[in-house]
C-alpha positions as CSV (number, residue, x, y, z in Angstrom):
1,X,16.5,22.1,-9.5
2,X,19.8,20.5,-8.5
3,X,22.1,22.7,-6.7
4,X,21.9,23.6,-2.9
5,X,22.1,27.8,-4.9
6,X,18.8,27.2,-6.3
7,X,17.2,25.7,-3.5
8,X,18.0,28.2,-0.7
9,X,17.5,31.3,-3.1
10,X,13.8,29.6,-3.7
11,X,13.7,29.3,0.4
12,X,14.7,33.5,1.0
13,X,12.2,34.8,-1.5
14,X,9.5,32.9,0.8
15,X,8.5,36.1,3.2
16,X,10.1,36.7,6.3
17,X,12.7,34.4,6.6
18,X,16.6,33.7,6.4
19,X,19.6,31.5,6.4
20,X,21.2,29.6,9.3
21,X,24.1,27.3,9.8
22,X,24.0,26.3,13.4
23,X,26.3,23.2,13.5
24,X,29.2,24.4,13.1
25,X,29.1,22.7,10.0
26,X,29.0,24.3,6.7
27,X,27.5,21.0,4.8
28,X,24.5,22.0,6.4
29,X,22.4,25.2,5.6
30,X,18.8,26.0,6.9
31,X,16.1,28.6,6.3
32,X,14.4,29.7,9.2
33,X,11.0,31.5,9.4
34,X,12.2,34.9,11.0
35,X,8.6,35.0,13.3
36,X,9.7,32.0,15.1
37,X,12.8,30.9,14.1
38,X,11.6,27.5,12.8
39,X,13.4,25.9,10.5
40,X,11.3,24.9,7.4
41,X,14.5,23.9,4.6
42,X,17.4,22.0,5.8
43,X,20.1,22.3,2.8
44,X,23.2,19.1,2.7
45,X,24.8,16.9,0.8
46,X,25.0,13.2,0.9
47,X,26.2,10.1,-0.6
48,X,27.0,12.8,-4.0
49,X,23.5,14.9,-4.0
50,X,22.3,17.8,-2.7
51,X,19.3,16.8,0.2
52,X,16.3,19.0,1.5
53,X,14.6,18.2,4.5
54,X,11.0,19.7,4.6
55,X,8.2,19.3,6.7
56,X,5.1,17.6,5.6
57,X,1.3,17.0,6.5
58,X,1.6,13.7,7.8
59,X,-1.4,12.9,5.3
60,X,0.4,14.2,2.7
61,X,4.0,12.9,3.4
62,X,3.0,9.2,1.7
63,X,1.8,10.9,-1.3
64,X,5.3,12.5,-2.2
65,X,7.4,9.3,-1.3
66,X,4.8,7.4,-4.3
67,X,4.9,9.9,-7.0
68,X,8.8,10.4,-6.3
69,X,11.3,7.4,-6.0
70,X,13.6,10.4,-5.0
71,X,11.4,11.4,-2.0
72,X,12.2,9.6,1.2
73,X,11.2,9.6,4.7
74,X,13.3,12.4,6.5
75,X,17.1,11.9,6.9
76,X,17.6,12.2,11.3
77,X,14.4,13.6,11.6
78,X,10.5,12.8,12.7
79,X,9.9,10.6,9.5
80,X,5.9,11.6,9.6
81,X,6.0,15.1,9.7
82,X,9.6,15.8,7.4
83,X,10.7,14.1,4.1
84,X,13.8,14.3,2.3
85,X,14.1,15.4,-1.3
86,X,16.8,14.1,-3.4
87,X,18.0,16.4,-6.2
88,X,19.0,13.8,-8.2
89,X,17.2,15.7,-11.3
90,X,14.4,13.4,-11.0
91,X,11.7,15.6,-9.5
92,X,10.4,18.4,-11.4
93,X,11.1,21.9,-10.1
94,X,7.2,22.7,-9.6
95,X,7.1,20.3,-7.1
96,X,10.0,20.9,-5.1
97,X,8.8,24.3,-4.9
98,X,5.7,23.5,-4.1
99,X,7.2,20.7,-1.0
100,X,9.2,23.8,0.1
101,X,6.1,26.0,0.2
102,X,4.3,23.7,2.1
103,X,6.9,23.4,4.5
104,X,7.1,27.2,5.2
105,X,3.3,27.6,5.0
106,X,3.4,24.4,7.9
107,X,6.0,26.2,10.0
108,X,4.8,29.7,10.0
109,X,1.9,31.5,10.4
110,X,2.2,32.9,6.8
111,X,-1.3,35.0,5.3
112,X,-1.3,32.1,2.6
113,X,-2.1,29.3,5.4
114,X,-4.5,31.6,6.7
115,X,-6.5,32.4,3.5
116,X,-6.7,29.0,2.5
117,X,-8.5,28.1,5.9
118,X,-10.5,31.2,5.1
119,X,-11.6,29.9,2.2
120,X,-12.3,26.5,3.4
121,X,-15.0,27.9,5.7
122,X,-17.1,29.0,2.6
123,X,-20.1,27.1,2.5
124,X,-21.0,24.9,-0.9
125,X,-23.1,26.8,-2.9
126,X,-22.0,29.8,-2.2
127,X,-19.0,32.5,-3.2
128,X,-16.9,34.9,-1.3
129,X,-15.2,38.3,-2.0
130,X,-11.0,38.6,-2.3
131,X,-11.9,41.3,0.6
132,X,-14.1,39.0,2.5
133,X,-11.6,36.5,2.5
134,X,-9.3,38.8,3.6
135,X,-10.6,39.8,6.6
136,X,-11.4,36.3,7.7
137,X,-8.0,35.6,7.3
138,X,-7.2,38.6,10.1
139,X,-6.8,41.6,7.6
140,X,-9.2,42.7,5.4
141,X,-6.4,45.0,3.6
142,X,-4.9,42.2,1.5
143,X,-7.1,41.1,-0.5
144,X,-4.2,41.5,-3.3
145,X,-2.5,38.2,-1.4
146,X,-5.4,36.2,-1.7
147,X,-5.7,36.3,-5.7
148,X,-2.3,35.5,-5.8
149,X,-2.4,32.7,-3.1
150,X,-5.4,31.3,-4.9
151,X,-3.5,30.8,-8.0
152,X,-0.9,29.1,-6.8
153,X,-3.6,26.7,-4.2
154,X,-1.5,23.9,-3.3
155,X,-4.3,21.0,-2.6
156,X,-7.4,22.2,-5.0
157,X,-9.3,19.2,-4.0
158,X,-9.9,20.9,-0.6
159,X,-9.5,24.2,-1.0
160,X,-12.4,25.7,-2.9
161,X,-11.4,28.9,-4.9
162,X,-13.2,29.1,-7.4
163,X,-15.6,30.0,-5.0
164,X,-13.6,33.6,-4.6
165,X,-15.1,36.4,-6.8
166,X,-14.5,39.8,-6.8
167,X,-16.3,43.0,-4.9
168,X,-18.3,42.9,-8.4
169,X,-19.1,39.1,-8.2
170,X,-16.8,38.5,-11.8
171,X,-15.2,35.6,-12.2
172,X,-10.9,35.3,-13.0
173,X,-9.2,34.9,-16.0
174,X,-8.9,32.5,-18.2
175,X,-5.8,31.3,-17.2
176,X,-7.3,30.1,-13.7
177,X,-8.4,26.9,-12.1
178,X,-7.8,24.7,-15.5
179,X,-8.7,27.4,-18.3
180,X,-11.3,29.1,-20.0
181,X,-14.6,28.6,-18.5
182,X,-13.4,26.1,-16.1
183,X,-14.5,28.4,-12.7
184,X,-17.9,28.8,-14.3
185,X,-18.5,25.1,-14.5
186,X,-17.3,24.7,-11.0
187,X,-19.6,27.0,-9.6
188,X,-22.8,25.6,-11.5
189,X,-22.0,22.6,-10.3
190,X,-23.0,24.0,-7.3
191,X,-25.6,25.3,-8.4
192,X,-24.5,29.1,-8.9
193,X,-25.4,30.6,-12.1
194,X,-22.8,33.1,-13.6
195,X,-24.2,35.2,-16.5
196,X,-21.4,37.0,-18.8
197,X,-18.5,36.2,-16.4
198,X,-20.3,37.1,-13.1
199,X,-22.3,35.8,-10.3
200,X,-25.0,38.2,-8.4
201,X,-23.6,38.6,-5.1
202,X,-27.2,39.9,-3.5
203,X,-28.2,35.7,-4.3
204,X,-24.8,33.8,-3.9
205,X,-22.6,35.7,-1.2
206,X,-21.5,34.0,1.9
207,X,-23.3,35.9,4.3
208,X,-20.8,34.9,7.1
């Protein structure tokens, strides 16, 4: 990703939101959240590259600037809380997406933020359903969101999905949380015992 095109058409097909100039200056383009008006991307160019500003966790904002030399603390903004990507062609484009994901999920109340702190809550040793999560999250009809927020988790070490099953206790595909077999592993860690790709719900199930 190196073009201010890519970045803000990544930006709009986040949910809810839309494109802002307010300066009176065209060099700079924002995407707000539409539920608050926030601003999550900030889109100009300087010194011959295209610049994002995105907010950050303040825990996380050190880990960016040391994997990339071409993340910096944010251009005229709170340097704990924003950083500043440089598209210099140096970051890869799953993490720049994933920065500007965070940055939306930071400054709205989006369903992904809130399923992730769902699934947080589930205790070690235990699973929980797609619905369940759901309705901890606030509504229990999108349970489709939470499969497809748990395969794109941004901070696995802290967000626990392979503890999510389905309303039959079975386990995801193969393709999820590091490939065949991995989720399995994970859980019997923990001490849950999956048998053929399932877990028994009546033994394992949050009862929250």
């Amino acid at each position: 990703m190196k073009t201010r095109k890519e970045a803000l058409k990544y930006g709009l097909s986040l949910p809810d939101t839309y494109q802002d100039a307010p300066f009176r200056d065209p060099n700079w383009q924002l995407i707000r959240y539409r539920g608050n008006r926030k601003a999550f991307l900030w889109t100009y160019e300087r010194d011959g590259y295209i610049n994002l500003n995105v907010k950050v966790d303040p825990d996380k904002a050190f880990f960016w600037r040391k994997i990339h030399k071409s993340v910096i603390p944010g251009y005229h903004q709170n340097k704990e809380h924003w950083n500043t990507i440089i598209l210099d062609g140096s970051i890869p484009d799953e993490d720049i997406r994933l920065m500007i994901a965070e940055s939306y999920d930071l400054i709205s109340d989006s369903p992904a933020k809130r399923i992730y702190e769902a699934v947080k809550q589930i205790p070690y040793g235990h699973v929980a359903t797609y619905s369940q999560v759901a309705e901890i999250a606030g509504d229990k009809k999108m349970a489709r969101a939470v499969g497809n927020a748990l395969h794109r988790n941004p901070d696995p070490d802290n967000i626990p999905c392979y503890r999510v099953v389905n309303a039959k206790g079975e386990l995801a595909g193969e393709f999820a949380f590091g490939g065949p077999g991995a989720q399995a592993k994970l859980l019997e860690a923990e001490g849950i015992t999956a048998v053929d790709g399932r877990v028994d719900l009546s033994i394992y199930q949050w009862k929250n």
